[in-house]
C-alpha positions in Angstrom: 12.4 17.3 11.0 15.8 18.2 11.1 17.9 21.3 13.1 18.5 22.8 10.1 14.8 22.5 8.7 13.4 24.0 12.1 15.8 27.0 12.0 15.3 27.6 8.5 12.0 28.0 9.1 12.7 31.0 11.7 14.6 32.7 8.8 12.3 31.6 6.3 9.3 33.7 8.4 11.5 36.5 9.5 11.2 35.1 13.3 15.2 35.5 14.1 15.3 39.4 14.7 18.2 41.0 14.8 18.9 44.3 16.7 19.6 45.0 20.3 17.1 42.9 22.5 16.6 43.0 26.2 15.4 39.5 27.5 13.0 38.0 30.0 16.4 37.2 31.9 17.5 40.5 32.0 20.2 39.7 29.6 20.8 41.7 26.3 21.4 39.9 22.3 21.7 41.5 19.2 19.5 38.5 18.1 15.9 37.2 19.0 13.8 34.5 18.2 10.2 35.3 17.6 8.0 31.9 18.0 5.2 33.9 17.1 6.1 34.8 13.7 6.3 30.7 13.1 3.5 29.2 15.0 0.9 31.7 13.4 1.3 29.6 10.6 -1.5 26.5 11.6 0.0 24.0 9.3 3.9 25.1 10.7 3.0 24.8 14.4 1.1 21.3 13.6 4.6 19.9 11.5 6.8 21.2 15.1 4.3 19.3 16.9 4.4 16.6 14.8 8.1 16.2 14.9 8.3 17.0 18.7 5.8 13.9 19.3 7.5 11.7 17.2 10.7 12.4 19.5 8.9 11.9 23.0 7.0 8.9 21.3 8.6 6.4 24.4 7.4 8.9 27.1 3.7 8.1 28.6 2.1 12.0 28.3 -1.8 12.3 29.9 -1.1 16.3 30.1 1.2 19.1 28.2 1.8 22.6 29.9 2.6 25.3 28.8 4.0 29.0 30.5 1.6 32.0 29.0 2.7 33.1 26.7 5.2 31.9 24.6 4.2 27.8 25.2 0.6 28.8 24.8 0.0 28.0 21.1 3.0 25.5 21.3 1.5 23.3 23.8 -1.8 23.0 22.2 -0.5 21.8 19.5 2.0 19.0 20.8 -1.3 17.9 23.0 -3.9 18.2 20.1 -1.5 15.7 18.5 -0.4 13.5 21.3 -4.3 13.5 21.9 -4.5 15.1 25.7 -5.5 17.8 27.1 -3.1 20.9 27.6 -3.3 23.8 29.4 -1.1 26.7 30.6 0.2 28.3 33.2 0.6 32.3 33.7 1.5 34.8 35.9 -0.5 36.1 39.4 1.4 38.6 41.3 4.7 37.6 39.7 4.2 33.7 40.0 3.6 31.1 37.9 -0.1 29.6 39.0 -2.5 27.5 37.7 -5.6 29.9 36.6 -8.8 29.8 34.6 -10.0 26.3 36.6 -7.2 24.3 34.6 -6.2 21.2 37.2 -3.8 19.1 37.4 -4.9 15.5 38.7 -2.8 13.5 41.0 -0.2 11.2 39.0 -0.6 12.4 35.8 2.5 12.7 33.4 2.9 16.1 32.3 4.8 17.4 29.4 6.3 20.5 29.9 6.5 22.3 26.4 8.2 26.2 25.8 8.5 27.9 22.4 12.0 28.7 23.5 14.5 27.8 26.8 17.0 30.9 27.1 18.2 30.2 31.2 15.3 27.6 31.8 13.9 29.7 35.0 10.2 29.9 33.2 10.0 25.7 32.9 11.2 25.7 36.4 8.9 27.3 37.7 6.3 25.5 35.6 8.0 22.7 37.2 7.1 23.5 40.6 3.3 24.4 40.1 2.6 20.6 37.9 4.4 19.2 41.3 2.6 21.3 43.7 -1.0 19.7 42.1 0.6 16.7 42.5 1.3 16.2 39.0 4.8 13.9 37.7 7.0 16.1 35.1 7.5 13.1 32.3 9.5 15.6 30.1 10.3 19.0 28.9 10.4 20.4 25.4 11.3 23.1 23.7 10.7 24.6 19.7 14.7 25.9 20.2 17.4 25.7 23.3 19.3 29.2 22.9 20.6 28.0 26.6 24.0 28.9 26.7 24.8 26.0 29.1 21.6 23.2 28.4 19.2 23.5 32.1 19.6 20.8 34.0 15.7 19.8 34.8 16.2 16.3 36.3 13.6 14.9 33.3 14.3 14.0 30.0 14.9 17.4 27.8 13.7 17.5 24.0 14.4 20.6 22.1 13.8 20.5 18.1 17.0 22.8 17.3 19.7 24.0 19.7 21.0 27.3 18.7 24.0 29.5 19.8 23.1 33.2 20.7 25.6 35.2 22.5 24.1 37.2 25.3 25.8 39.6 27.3 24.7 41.2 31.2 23.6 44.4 30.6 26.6 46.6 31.8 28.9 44.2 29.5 27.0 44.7 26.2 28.7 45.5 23.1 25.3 47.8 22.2 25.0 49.5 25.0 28.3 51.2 24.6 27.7 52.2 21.3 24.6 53.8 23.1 22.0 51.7 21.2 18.5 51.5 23.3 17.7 47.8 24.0 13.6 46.5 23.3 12.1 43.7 24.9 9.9 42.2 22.4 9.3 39.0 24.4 5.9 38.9 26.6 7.1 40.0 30.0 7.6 44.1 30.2 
């Protein structure tokens, strides 16, 4: 599956908003990528997969994880089809944990796998809980990298697209001078 074929997809479904978005950074866009939209689509989420596996097909994967919400979906999928188990991660009093009796065992080789990387603090911190239960990060992936400079995680780093999105701090925003009201669409309020 190519860039082109992934992103087109995101247009295709309506899941590349535009408007005046406040992210999970803190940072503002006038555009937003809705995984959602994409991956309610069974047989869409399965092709992603597909093509993501196919990428990482040299990289030994006994676990994929996935931050709640936006991996959720995504990271079953890559593990239904790599054949593993996958779980998630979410948030307790503001911190990434492992919840719901989902372990990590000692040595395994965990996939990390987000819809979307924007600043790559969510995998990082996914990062640290698959290391704190002893598990090895083999690789991260990603649906789209909208990073404006790529995260460096110390692993091997496979997105399906790389997009450019200009973002802006919030007292530097184009639409906030104009006086437009920002939304934040994403999962964290």
């Amino acid at each position: 599956m190519t860039e082109k074929e992934v992103i087109g997809l995101f247009e295709k479904h309506n899941a590349l908003l535009g408007g005046h978005f406040k992210l999970s950074s803190g940072r503002h866009s006038e555009k937003y990528l809705q995984c959602a939209l994409v991956l309610q689509h069974p047989k869409i989420a399965e092709k992603l997969a597909l093509a993501l596996v196919a990428k990482l097909a040299d990289t030994k994967i006994d676990l994929v994880v996935g931050p709640a919400l936006g991996g959720v979906t995504f990271a079953y999928e890559v593990a239904r089809a790599l054949g593993v188990r996958g779980i998630f991660t979410e948030r307790d009093e503001n911190r990434m944990a492992l919840r719901r009796g989902f372990s990590i065992a000692s040595g395994e080789n965990v996939l990390i796998v987000e819809d979307v990387v924007t600043t790559g603090l969510s995998t990082k911190e996914v990062m640290d809980v698959v290391k704190a239960h002893g598990g090895r990060v083999a690789a991260i992936a990603s649906i789209i990298d909208r990073s404006d400079v790529t995260p460096d995680y110390g692993v091997r780093f496979e997105p399906l697209a790389k997009i450019k999105i200009e973002t802006y701090k919030p007292e530097e925003c184009p639409l906030c001078k104009t006086g437009s009201p920002a939304v934040k669409p994403g999962s964290r309020k």
